[in-house]
PyMOL CGO cylinders between C-alpha atoms (Angstrom):
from pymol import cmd
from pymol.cgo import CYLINDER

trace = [
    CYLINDER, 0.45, -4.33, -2.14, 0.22, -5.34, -5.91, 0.3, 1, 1, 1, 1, 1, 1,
    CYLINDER, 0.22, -5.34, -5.91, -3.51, -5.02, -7.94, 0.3, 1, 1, 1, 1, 1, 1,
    CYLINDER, -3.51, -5.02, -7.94, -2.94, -8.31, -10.37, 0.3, 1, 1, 1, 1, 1, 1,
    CYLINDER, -2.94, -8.31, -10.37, -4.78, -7.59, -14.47, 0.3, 1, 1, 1, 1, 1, 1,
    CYLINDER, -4.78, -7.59, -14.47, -6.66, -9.70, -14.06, 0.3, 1, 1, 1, 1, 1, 1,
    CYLINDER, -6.66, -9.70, -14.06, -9.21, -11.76, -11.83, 0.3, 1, 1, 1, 1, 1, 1,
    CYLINDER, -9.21, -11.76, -11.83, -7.20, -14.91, -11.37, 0.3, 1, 1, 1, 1, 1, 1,
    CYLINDER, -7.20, -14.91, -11.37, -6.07, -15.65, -8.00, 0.3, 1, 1, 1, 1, 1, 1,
    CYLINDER, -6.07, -15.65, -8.00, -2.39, -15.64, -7.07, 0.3, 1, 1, 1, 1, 1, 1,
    CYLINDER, -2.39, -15.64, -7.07, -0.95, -19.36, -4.91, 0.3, 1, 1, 1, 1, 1, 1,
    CYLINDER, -0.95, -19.36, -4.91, 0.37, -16.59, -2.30, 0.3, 1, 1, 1, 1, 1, 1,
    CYLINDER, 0.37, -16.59, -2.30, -1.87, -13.70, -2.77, 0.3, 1, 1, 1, 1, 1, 1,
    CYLINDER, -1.87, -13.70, -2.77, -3.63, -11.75, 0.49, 0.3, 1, 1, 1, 1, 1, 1,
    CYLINDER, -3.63, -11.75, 0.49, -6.63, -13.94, 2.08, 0.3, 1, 1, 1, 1, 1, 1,
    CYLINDER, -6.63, -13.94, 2.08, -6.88, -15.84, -1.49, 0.3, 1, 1, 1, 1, 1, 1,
    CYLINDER, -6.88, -15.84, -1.49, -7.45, -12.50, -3.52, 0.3, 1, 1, 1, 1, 1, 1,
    CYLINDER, -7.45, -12.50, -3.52, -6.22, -11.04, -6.63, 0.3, 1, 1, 1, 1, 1, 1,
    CYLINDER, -6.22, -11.04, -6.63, -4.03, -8.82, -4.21, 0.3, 1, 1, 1, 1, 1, 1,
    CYLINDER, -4.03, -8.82, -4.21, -0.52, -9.42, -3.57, 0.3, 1, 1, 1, 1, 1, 1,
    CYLINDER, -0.52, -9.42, -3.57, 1.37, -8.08, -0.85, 0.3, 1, 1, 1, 1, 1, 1,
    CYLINDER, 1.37, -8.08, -0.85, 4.73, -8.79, 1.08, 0.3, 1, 1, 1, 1, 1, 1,
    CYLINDER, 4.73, -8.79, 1.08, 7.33, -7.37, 3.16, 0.3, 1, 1, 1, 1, 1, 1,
    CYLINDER, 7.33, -7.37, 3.16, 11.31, -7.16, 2.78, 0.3, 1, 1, 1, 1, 1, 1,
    CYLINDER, 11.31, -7.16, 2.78, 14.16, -7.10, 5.10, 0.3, 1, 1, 1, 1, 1, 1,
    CYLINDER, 14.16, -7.10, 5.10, 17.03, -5.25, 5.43, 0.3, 1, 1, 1, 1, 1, 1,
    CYLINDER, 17.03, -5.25, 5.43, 18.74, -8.12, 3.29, 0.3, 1, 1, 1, 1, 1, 1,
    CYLINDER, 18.74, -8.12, 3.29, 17.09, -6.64, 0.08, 0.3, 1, 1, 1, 1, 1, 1,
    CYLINDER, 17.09, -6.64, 0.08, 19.13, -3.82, 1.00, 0.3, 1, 1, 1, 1, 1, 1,
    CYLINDER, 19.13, -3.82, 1.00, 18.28, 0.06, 1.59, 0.3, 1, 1, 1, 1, 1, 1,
    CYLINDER, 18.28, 0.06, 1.59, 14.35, 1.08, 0.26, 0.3, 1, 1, 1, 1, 1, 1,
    CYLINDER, 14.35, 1.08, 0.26, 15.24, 4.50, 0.57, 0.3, 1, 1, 1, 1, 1, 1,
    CYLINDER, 15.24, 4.50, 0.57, 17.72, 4.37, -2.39, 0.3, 1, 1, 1, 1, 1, 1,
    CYLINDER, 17.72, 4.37, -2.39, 15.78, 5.14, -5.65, 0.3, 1, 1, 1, 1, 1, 1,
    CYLINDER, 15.78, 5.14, -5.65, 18.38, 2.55, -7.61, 0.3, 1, 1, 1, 1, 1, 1,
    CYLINDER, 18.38, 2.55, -7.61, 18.51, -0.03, -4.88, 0.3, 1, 1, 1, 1, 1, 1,
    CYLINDER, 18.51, -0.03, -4.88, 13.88, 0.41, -4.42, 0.3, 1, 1, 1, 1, 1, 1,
    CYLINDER, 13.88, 0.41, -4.42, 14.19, -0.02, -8.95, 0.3, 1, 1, 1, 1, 1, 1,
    CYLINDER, 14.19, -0.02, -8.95, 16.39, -2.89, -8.66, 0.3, 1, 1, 1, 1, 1, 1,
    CYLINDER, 16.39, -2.89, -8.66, 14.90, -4.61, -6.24, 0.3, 1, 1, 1, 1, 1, 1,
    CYLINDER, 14.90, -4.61, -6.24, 10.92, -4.11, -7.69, 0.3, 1, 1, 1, 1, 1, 1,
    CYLINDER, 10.92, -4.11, -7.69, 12.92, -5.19, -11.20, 0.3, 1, 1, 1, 1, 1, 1,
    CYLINDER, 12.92, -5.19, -11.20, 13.73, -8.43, -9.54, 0.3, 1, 1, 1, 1, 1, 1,
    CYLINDER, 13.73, -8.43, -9.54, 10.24, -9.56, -8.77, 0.3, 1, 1, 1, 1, 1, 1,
    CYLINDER, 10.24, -9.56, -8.77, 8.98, -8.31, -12.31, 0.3, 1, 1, 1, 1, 1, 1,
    CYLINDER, 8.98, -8.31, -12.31, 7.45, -5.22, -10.85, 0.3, 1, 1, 1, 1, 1, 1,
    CYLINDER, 7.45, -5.22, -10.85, 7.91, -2.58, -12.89, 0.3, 1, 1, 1, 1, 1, 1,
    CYLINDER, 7.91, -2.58, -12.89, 9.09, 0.42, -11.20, 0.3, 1, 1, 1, 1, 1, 1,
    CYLINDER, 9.09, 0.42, -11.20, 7.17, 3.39, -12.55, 0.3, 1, 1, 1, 1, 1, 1,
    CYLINDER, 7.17, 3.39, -12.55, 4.25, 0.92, -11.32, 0.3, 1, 1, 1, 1, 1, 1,
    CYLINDER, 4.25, 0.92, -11.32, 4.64, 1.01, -8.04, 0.3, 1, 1, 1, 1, 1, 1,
    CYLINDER, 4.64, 1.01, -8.04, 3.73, 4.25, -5.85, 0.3, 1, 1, 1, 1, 1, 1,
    CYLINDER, 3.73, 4.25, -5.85, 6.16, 5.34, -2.95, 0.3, 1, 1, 1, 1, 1, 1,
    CYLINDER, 6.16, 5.34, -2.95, 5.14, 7.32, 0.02, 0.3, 1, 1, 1, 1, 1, 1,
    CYLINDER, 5.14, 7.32, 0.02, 7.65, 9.32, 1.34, 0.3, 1, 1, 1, 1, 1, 1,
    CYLINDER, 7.65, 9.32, 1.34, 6.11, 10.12, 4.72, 0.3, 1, 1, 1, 1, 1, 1,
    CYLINDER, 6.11, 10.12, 4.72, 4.89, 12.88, 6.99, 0.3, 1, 1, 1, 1, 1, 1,
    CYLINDER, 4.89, 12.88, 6.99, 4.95, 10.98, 10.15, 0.3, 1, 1, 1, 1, 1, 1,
    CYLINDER, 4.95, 10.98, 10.15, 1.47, 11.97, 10.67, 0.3, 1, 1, 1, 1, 1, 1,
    CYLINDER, 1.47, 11.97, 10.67, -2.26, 11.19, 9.27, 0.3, 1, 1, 1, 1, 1, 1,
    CYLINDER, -2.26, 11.19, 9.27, -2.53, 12.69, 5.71, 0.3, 1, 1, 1, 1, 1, 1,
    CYLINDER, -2.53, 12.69, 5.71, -4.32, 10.14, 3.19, 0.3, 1, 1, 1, 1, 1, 1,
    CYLINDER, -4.32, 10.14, 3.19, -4.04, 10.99, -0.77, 0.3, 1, 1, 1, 1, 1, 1,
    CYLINDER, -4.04, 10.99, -0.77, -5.99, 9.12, -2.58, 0.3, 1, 1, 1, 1, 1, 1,
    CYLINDER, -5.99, 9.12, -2.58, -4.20, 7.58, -6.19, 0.3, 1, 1, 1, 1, 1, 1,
    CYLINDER, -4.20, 7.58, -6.19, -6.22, 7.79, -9.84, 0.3, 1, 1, 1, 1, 1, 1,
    CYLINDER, -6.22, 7.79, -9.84, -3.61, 6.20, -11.66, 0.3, 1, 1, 1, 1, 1, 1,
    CYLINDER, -3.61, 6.20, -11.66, -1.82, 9.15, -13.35, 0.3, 1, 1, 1, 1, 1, 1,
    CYLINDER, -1.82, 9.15, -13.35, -0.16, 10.68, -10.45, 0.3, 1, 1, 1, 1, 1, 1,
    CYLINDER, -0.16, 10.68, -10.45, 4.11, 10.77, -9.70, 0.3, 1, 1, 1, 1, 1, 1,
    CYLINDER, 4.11, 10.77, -9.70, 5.16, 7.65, -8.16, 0.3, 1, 1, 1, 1, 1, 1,
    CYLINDER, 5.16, 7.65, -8.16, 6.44, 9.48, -5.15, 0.3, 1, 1, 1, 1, 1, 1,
    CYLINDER, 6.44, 9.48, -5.15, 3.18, 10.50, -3.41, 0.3, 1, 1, 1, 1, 1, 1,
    CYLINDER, 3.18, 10.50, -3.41, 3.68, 12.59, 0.58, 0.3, 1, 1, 1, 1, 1, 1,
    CYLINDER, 3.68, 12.59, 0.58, 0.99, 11.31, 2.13, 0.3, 1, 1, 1, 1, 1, 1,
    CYLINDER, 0.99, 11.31, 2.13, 1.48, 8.58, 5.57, 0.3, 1, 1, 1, 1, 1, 1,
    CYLINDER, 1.48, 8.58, 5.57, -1.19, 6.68, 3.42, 0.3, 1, 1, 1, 1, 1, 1,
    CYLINDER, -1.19, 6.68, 3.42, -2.23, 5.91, 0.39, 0.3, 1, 1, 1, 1, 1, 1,
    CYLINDER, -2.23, 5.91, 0.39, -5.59, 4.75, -1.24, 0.3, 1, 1, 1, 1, 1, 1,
    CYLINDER, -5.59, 4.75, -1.24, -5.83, 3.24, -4.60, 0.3, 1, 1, 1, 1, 1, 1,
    CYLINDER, -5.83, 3.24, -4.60, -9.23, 2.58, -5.88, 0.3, 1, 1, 1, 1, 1, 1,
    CYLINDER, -9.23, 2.58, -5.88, -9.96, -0.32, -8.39, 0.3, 1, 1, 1, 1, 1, 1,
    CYLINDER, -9.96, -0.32, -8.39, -10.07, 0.78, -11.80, 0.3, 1, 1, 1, 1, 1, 1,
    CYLINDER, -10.07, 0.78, -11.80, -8.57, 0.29, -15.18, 0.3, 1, 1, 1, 1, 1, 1,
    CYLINDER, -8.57, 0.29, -15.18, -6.51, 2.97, -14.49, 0.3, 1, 1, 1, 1, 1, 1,
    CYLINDER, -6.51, 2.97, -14.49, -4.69, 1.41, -11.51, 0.3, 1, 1, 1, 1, 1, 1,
    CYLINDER, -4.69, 1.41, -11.51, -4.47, -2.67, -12.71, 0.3, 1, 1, 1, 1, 1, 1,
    CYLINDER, -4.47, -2.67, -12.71, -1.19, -3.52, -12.44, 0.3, 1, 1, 1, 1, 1, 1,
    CYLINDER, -1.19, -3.52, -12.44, -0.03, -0.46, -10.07, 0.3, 1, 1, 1, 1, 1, 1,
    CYLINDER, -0.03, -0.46, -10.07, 1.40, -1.23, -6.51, 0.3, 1, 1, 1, 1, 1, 1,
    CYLINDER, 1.40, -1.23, -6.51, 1.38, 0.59, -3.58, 0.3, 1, 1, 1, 1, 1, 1,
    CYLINDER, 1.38, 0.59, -3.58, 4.46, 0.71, -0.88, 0.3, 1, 1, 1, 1, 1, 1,
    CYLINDER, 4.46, 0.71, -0.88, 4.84, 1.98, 3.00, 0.3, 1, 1, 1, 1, 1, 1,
    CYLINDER, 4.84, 1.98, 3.00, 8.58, 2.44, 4.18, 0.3, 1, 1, 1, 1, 1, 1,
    CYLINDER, 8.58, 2.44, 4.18, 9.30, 1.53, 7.77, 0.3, 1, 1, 1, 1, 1, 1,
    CYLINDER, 9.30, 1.53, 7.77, 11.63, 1.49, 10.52, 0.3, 1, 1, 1, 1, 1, 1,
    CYLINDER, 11.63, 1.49, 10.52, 10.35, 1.59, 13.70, 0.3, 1, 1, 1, 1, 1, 1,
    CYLINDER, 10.35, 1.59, 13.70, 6.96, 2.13, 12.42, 0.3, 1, 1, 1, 1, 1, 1,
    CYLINDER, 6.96, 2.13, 12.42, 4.03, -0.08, 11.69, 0.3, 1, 1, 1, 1, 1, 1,
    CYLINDER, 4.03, -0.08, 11.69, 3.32, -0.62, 8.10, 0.3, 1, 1, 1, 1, 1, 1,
    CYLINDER, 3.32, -0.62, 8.10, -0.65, -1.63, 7.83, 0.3, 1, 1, 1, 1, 1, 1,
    CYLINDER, -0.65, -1.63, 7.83, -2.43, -2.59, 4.59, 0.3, 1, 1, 1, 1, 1, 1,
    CYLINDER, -2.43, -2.59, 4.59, -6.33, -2.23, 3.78, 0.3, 1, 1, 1, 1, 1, 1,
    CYLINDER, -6.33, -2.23, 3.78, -7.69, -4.44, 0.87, 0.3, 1, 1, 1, 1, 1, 1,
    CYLINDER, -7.69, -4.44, 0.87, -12.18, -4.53, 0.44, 0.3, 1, 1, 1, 1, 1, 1,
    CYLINDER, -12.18, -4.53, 0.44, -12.91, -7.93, -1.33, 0.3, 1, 1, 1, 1, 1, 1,
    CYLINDER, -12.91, -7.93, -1.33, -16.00, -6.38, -2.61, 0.3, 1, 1, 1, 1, 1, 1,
    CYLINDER, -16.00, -6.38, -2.61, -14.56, -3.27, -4.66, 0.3, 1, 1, 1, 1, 1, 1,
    CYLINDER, -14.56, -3.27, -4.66, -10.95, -4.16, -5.47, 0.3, 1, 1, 1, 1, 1, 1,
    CYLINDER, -10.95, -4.16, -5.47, -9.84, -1.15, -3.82, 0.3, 1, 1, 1, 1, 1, 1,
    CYLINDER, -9.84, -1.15, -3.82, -6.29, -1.57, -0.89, 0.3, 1, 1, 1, 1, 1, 1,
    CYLINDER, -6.29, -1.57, -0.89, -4.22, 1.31, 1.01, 0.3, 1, 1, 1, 1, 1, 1,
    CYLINDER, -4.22, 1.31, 1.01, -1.28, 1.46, 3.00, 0.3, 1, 1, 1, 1, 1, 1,
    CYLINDER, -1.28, 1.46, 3.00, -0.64, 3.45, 5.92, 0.3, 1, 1, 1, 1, 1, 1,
    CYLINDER, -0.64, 3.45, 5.92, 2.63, 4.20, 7.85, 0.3, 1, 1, 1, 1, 1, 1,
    CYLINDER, 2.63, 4.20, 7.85, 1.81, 4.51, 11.44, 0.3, 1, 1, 1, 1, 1, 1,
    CYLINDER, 1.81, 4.51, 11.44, 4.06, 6.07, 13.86, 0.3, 1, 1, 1, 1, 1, 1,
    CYLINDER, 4.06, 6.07, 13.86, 3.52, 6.83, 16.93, 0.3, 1, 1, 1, 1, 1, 1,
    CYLINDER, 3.52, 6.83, 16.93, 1.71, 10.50, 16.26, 0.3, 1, 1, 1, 1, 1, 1,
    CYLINDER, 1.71, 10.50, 16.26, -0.02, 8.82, 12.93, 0.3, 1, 1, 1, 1, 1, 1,
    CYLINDER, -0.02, 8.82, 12.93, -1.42, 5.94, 15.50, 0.3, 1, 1, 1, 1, 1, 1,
    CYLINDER, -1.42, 5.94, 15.50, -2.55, 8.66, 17.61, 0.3, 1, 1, 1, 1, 1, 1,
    CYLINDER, -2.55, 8.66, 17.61, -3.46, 10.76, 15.46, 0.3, 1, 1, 1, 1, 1, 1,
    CYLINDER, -3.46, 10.76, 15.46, -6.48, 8.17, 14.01, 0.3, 1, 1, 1, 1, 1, 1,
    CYLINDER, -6.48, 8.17, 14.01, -4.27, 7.13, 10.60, 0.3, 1, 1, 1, 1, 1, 1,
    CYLINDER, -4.27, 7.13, 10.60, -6.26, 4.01, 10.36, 0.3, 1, 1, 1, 1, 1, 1,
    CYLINDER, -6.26, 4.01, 10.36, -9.42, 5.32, 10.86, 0.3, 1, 1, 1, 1, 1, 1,
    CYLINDER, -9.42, 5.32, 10.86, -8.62, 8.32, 8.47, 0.3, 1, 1, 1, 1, 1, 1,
    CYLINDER, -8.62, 8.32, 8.47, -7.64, 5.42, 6.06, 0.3, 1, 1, 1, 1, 1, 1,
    CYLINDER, -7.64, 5.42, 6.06, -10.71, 3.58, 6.55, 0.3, 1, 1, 1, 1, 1, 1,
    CYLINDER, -10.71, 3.58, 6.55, -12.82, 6.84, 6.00, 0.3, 1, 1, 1, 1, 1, 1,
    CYLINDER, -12.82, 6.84, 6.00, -11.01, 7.76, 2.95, 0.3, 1, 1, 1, 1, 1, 1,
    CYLINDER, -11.01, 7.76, 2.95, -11.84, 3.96, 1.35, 0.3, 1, 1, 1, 1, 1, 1,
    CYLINDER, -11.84, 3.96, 1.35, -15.05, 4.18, 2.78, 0.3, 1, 1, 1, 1, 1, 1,
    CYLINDER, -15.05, 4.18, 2.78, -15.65, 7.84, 0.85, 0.3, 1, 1, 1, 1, 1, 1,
    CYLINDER, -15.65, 7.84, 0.85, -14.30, 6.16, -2.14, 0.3, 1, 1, 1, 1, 1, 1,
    CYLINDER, -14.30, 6.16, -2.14, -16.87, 3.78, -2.20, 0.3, 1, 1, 1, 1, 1, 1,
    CYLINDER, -16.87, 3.78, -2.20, -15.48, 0.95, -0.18, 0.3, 1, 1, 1, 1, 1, 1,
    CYLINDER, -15.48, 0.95, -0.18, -17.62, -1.25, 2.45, 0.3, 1, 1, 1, 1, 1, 1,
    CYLINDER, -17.62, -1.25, 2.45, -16.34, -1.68, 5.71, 0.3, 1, 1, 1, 1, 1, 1,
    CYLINDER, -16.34, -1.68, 5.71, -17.78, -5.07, 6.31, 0.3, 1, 1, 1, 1, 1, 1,
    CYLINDER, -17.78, -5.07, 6.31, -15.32, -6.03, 3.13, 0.3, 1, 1, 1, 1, 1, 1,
    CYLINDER, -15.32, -6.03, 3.13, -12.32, -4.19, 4.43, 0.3, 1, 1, 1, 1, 1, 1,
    CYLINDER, -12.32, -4.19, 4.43, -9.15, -6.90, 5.73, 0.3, 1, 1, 1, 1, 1, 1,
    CYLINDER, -9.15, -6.90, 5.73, -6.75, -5.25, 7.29, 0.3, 1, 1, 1, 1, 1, 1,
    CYLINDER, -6.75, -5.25, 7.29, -2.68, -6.80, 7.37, 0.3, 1, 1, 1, 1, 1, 1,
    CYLINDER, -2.68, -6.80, 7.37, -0.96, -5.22, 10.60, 0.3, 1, 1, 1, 1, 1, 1,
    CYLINDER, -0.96, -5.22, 10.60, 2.62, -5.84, 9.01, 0.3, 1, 1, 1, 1, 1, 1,
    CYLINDER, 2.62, -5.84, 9.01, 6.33, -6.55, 11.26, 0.3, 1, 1, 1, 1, 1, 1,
    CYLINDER, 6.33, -6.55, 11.26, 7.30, -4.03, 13.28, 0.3, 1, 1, 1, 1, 1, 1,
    CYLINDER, 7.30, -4.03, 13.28, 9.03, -3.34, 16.46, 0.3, 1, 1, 1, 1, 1, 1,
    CYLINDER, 9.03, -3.34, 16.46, 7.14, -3.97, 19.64, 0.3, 1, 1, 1, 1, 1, 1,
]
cmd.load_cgo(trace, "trace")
């Protein structure tokens, strides 16, 4: 998921926001690889030291992003609230056989992702992703959630 500058709504963005988010294929080659990830975020004019990577726990640990922290966060989900700090920054969940699952509230800006496996989807990694907006100022009523592709 991808917080735009600026207020102006993007022709594909989430629910008409100024969010954008998507999902790649194995065509766009191997995530995993740091040159491959760089190339690829290059090639849609994201730049890469923009864009936060969760390399996962496979369980329910949330970290919550200010702006200023590595790109490579450990953490199964991450929580970026809206502020100058963070305009322009994306966030990105790396699946397999896992369910990726983005968070965006209309009313403060703020979106999350969350890699849920099977013991994060037990464990309550939504709802500990929810909480963590929710402690960071975010209203449930506002929060959409994307359940992304994923193997049934």
């Amino acid at each position: 998921m991808y917080l735009e500058n600026n207020n102006s709504l993007h022709p594909h963005s989430m629910l008409r926001a100024p969010v954008v988010c998507g999902f790649t294929t194995r065509e766009a080659g191997d995530m995993t690889n740091r040159e491959k990830r760089d190339a690829f975020f290059k090639s849609i004019r994201f730049h890469p030291n923009n864009v936060y990577w969760q390399h996962q726990t496979h369980g329910t640990s949330v970290t919550v992003l200010g702006g200023n922290e590595p790109i490579t966060v450990e953490s199964d989900a991450s929580v970026l609230p809206y502020s100058a700090n963070v305009a322009g920054k994306s966030l990105t969940v790396h699946v397999a056989d896992c369910v990726p699952i983005l968070f965006w509230d209309q009313k403060t800006g703020m979106i999350a992702v969350a890699h849920s496996g099977w013991r994060g989807t037990l464990g309550g990694i939504c709802g500990n992703t929810i909480r963590t907006m929710t402690q960071q100022g975010a209203l449930t009523s506002s929060i959409h959630v994307i359940i992304g592709p994923h193997i049934r």
